[in-house]
C-alpha positions as CSV (number, residue, x, y, z in Angstrom):
1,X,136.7,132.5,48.8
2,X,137.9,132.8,52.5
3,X,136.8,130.0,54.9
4,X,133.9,132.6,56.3
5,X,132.3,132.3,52.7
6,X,133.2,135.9,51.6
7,X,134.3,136.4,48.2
8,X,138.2,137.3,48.7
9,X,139.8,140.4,47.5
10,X,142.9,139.8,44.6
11,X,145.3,140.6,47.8
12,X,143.4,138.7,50.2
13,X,143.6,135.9,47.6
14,X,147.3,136.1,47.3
15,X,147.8,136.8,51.3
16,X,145.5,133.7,52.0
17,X,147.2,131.2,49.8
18,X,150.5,132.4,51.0
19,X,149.9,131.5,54.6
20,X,150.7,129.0,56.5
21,X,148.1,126.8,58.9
22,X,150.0,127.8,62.1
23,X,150.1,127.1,66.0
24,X,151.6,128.6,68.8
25,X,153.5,132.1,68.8
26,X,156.6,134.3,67.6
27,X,159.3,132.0,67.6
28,X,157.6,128.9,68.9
29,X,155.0,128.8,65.7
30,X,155.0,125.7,63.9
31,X,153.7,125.1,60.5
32,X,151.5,122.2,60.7
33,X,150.9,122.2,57.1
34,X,154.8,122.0,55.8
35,X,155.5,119.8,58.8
36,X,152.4,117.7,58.0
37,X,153.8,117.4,53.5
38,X,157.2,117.2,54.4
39,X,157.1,114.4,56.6
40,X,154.3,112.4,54.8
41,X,156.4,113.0,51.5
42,X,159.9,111.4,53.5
43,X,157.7,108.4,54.9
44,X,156.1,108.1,51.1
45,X,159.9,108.4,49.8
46,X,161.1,106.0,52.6
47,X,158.4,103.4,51.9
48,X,158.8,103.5,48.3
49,X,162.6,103.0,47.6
50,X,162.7,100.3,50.5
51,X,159.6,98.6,48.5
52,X,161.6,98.4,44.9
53,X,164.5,97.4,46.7
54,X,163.0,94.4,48.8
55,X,161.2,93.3,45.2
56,X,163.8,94.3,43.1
57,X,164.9,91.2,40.7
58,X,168.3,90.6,38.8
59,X,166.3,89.5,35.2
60,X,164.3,92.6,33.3
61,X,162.9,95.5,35.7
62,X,159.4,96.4,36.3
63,X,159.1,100.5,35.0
64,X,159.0,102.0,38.4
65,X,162.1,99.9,39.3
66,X,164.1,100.9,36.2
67,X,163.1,104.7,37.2
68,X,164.2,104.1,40.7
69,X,167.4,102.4,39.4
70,X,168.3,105.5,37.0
71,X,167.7,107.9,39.9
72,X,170.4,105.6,42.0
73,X,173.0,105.8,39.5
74,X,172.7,109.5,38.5
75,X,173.0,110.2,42.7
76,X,175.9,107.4,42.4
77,X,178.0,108.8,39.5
78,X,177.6,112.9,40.8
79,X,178.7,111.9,44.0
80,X,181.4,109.7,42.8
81,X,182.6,112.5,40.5
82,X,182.0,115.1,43.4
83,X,183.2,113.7,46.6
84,X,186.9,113.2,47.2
85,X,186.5,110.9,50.6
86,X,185.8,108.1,51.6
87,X,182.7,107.9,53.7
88,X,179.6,105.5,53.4
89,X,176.9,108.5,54.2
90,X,177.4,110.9,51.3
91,X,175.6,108.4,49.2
92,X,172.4,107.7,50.9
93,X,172.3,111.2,52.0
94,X,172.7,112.7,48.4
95,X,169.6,110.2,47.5
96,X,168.0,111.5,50.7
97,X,168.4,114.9,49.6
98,X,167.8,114.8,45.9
99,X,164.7,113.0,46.2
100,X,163.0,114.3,49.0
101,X,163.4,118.5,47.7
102,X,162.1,117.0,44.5
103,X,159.1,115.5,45.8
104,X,158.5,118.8,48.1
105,X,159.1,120.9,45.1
106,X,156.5,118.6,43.2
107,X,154.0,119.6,45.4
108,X,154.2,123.0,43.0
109,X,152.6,121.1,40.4
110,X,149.1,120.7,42.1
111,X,146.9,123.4,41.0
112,X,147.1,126.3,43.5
113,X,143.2,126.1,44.6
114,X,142.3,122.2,44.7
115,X,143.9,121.5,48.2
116,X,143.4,125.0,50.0
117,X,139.3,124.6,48.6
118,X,139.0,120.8,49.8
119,X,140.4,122.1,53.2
120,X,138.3,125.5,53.5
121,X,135.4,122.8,53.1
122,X,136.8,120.6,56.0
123,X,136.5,123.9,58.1
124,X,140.2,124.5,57.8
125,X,141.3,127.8,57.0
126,X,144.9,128.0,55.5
127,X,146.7,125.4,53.5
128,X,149.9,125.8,51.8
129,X,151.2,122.1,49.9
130,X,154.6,123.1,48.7
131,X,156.9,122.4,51.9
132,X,159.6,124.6,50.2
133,X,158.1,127.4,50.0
134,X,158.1,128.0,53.7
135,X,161.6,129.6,55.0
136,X,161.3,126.8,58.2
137,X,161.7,123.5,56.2
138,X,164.4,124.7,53.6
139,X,166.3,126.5,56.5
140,X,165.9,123.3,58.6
141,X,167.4,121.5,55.8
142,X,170.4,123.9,55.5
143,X,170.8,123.6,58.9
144,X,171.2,119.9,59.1
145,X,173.9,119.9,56.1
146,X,175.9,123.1,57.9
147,X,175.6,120.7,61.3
148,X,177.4,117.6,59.3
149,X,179.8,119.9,58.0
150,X,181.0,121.4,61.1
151,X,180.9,117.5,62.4
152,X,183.4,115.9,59.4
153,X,185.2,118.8,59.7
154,X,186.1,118.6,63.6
155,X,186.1,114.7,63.2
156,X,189.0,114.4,60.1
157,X,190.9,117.5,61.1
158,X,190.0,117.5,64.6
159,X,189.3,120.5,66.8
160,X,192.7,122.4,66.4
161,X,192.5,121.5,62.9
162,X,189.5,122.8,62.0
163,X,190.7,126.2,64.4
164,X,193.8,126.4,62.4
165,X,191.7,126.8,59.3
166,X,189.6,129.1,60.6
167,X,192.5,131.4,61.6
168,X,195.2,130.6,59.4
169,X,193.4,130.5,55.7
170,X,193.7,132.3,54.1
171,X,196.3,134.8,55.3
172,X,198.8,132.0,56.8
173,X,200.3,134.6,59.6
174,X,199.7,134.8,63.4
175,X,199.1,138.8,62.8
176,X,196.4,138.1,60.4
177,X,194.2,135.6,62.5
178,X,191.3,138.3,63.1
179,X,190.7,138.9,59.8
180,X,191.0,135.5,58.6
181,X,188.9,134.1,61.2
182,X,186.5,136.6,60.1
183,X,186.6,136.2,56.3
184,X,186.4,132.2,57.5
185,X,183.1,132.5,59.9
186,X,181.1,134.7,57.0
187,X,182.5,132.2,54.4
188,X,180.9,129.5,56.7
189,X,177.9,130.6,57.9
190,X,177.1,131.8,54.4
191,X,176.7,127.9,53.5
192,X,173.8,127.5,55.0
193,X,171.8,130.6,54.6
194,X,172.6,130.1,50.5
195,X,171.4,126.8,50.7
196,X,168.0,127.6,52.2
197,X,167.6,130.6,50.2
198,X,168.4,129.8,47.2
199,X,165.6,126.7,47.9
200,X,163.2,129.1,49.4
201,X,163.6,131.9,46.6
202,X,162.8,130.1,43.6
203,X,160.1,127.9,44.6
204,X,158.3,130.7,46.0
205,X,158.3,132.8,43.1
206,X,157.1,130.1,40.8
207,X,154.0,129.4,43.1
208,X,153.7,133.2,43.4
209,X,153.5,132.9,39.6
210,X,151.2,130.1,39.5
211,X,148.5,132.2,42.0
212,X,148.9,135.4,39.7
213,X,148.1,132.7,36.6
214,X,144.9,131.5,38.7
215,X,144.2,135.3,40.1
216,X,144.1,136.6,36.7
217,X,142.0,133.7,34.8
218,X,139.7,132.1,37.8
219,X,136.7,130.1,37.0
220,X,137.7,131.0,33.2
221,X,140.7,129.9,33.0
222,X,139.0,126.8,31.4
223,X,137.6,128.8,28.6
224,X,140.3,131.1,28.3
225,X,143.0,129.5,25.3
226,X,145.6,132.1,26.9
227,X,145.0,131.0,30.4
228,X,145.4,126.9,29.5
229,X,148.5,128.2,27.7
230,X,150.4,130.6,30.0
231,X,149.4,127.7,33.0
232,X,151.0,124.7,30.9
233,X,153.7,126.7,29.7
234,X,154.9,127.6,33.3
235,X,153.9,124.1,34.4
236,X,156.6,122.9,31.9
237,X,159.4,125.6,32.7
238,X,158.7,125.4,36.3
239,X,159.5,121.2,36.0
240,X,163.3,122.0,35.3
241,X,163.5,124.4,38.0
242,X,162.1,122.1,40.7
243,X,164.8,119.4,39.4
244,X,167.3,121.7,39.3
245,X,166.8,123.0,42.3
246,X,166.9,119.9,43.8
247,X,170.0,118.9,42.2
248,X,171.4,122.2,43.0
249,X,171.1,121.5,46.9
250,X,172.4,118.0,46.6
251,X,175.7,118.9,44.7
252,X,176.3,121.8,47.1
253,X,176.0,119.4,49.8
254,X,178.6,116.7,48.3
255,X,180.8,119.7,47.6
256,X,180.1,121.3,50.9
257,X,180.9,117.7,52.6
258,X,183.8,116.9,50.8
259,X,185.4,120.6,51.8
260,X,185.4,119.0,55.3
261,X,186.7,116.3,54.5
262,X,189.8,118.0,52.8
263,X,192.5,117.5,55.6
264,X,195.2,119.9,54.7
């Protein structure tokens, strides 16, 4: 139902859980809804590993601190196994990363009409939960790996360094340097746009699948035995592809990172 009370065509039902609560115009509209997910879920991820680690005791751990702990050591070991230098960021940023997307991606597993229906009734018209499914939070995430990137790779290499690579890999003569500095800059800006693609991609077609579920079904999908199953079947596929996706962008970072940090 659309926030004038009209009953909502299948495409206007689509259309209006696909949009985003917006302000402002062409490129200076922002997304209050991902912006308002994304940053609570950072302050809620902030909050709680700071939390377990000021109670956390040396005898037998609580549950939640033994989850936290197992999260910390998976991060820990990939990026020991991943990264080849030595720098005390990788860590705390692979954690940052890893946890965060997951909790963003999460967001999937709320049923498509319970927070868009509690904010139609608080006179708002359009609200999309699943930060990752907007192009502007998982391309503002690529964009803050592919600016640390071009950071370590100036700071180990330094600038003529990093030029040299651009123009002398992988064709290693002077007569070659157009073409390898242009096989270079697509290689390089390629990171980024993969990394908030890929993200973007896949967690927009599983909520695109989970509306279609809830399209087809409706107020019946409580009676309907294939409804409850094809909704709990995806529910459980669709977990391993929001961890996986979220692991996905955190070893591409720690491989991404360690390339710049590979002085040749």
């Amino acid at each position: 139902m659309a926030a004038t009370g009209e009953e909502l065509t299948p495409q206007g039902y689509i259309q209006h859980h696909l949009t985003n609560l917006s302000v402002g115009e062409g490129f200076w509209t922002w997304h209050i809804d991902s912006l308002f997910f994304s940053v609570g879920l950072g302050v809620l991820f902030l909050w709680l590993f700071r939390s377990v680690g000021k109670k956390a005791t040396t005898g037998v751990p609580g549950k939640l601190q033994c989850f936290i702990e197992m999260i910390v050591e998976f991060v820990d070991s990939s990026v020991k196994e991943t990264f080849h230098g030595r720098n005390p960021l990788i860590a705390p940023l692979a954690l940052t990363i890893f946890v965060w997307v997951f909790m963003m991606n999460f967001m999937d597993m709320v049923p498509v009409d319970w927070i868009p229906e509690l904010a139609m009734a608080a006179g708002i018209p359009y609200m999309k939960v699943v930060p990752t499914t907007d192009l502007n939070i998982t391309f503002s995430l690529a964009l803050g790996v592919f600016v640390l990137i071009i950071y370590y790779s100036i700071k180990v290499k330094g600038v003529s360094g990093f030029v040299k690579e651009l123009t002398l890999q992988p064709f290693n003569h002077k007569a070659m340097i157009p073409v390898n500095l242009l096989l270079e800059s697509v290689t390089l800006i390629a990171k980024p746009i993969s990394l908030g693609l890929r993200l973007f991609g896949n967690l927009y077609a599983g909520e695109l699948i989970f509306i279609l579920i809830a399209l087809m079904y409706g107020a019946n999908m409580a009676l309907s035995a294939l409804g409850v199953t094809l909704q709990l079947g995806w529910l459980i596929f669709h977990i391993m592809v929001i961890t996986l996706q979220a692991f996905i962008f955190m070893m591409l970072t720690i491989v991404y990172l360690s390339m710049a940090h590979e002085d040749h």
